[in-house]
C-alpha positions as CSV (number, residue, x, y, z in Angstrom):
1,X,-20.1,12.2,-18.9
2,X,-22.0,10.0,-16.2
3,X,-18.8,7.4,-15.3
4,X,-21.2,5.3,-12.5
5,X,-23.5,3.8,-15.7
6,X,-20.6,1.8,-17.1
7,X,-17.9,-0.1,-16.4
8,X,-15.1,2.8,-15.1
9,X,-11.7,3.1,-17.3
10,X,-8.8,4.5,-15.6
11,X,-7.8,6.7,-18.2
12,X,-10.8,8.3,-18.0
13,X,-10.4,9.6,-14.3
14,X,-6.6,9.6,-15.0
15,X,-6.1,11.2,-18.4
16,X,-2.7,12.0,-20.4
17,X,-0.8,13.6,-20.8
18,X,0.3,13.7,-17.0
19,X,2.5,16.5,-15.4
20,X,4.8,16.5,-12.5
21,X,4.2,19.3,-10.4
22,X,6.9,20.8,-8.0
23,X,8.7,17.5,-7.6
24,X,6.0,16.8,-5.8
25,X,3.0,15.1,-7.2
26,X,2.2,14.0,-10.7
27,X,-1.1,15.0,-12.2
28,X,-2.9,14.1,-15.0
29,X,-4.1,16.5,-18.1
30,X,-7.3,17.6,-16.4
31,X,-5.6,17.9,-12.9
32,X,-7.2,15.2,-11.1
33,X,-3.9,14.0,-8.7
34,X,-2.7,10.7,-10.0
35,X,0.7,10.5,-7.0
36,X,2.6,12.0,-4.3
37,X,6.3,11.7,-5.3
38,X,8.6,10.8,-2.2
39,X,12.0,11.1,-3.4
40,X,13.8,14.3,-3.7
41,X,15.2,13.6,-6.6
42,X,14.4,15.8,-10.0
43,X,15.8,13.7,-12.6
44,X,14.5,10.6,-11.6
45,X,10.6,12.1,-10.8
46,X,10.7,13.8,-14.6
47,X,12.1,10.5,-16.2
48,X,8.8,8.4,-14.3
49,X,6.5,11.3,-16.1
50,X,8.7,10.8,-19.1
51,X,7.6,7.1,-19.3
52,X,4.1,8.0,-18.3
53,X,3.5,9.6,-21.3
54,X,4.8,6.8,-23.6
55,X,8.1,9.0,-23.9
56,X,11.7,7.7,-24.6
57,X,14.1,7.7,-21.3
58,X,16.7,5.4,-20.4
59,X,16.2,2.5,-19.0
60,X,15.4,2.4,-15.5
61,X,17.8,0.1,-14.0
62,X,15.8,-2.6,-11.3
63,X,12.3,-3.2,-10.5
64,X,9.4,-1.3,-9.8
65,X,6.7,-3.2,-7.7
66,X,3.6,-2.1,-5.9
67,X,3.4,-2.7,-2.1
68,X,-0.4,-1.3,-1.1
69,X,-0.7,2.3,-2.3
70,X,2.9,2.6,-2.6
71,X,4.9,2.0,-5.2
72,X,8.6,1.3,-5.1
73,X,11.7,0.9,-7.1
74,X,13.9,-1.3,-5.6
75,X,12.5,-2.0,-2.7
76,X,11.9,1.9,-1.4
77,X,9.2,3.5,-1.5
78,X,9.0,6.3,-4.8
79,X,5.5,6.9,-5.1
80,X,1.9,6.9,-3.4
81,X,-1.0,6.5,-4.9
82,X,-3.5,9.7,-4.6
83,X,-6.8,11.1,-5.9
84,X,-8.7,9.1,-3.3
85,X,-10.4,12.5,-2.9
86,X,-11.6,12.9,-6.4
87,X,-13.0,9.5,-6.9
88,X,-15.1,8.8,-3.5
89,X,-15.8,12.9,-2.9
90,X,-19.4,14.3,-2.7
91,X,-18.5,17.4,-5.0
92,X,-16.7,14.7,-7.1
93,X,-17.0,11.1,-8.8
94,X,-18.7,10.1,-5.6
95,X,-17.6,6.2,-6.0
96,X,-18.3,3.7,-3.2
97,X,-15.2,2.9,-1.3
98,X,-14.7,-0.8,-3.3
99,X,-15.0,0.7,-6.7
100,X,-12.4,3.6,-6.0
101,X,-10.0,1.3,-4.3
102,X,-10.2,-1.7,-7.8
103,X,-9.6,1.9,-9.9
104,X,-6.7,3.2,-8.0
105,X,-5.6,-0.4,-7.5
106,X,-5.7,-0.4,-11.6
107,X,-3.7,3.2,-12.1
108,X,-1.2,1.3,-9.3
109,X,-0.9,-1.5,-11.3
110,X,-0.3,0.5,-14.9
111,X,1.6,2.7,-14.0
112,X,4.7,-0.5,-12.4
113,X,3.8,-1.9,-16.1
114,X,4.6,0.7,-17.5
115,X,8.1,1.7,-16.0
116,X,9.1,-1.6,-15.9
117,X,8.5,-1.7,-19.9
118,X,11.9,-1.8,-21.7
């Protein structure tokens, strides 16, 4: 699929359903690195892939908000945005800097909308 002759959808660089890996990052289906996870904390890192995939957890209690690449529950810092790699790489998507940074910008923005969602 050529994705630089029309208009770029997240979920197509991003696809579902999406994995965490060691604690550590969350990927999507086709292993294309969505975020690096920055707490330590197992329970919490699986419920955020949980809700990622459109499955039932309990409710988060406060606010997740994106601050730049970061996002953050609370006010600290939970996650950070990745795949910068695959989208302006040579051997990859090959985007121009402003068109990767409006796409990750996008995943940013979903994925706050979608743990926020009660």
């Amino acid at each position: 699929m050529n994705l630089k002759s029309k208009e770029m959808n997240i979920f197509e660089i991003w696809k579902g359903p999406y994995k965490n890996i060691n604690d550590i990052y969350i990927f999507s289906s086709e292993d294309v690195m969505v975020c690096a996870l920055l707490l330590e904390d197992h329970d919490f890192n699986e419920a955020i892939v949980a809700k990622l995939n459109n499955k039932e957890v309990d409710p988060f209690i406060g606010n997740f908000e994106s601050i730049g690449e970061y996002i953050c529950y609370n006010g600290n810092r939970v996650m950070m945005m990745g795949g910068w790699r695959h989208l302006t790489g040579v051997g990859a998507l090959n985007l121009p800097q402003g068109t990767a940074i409006k796409l990750q910008d996008e995943m940013r923005d979903w994925i706050v909308e979608t743990l926020n969602k009660e």
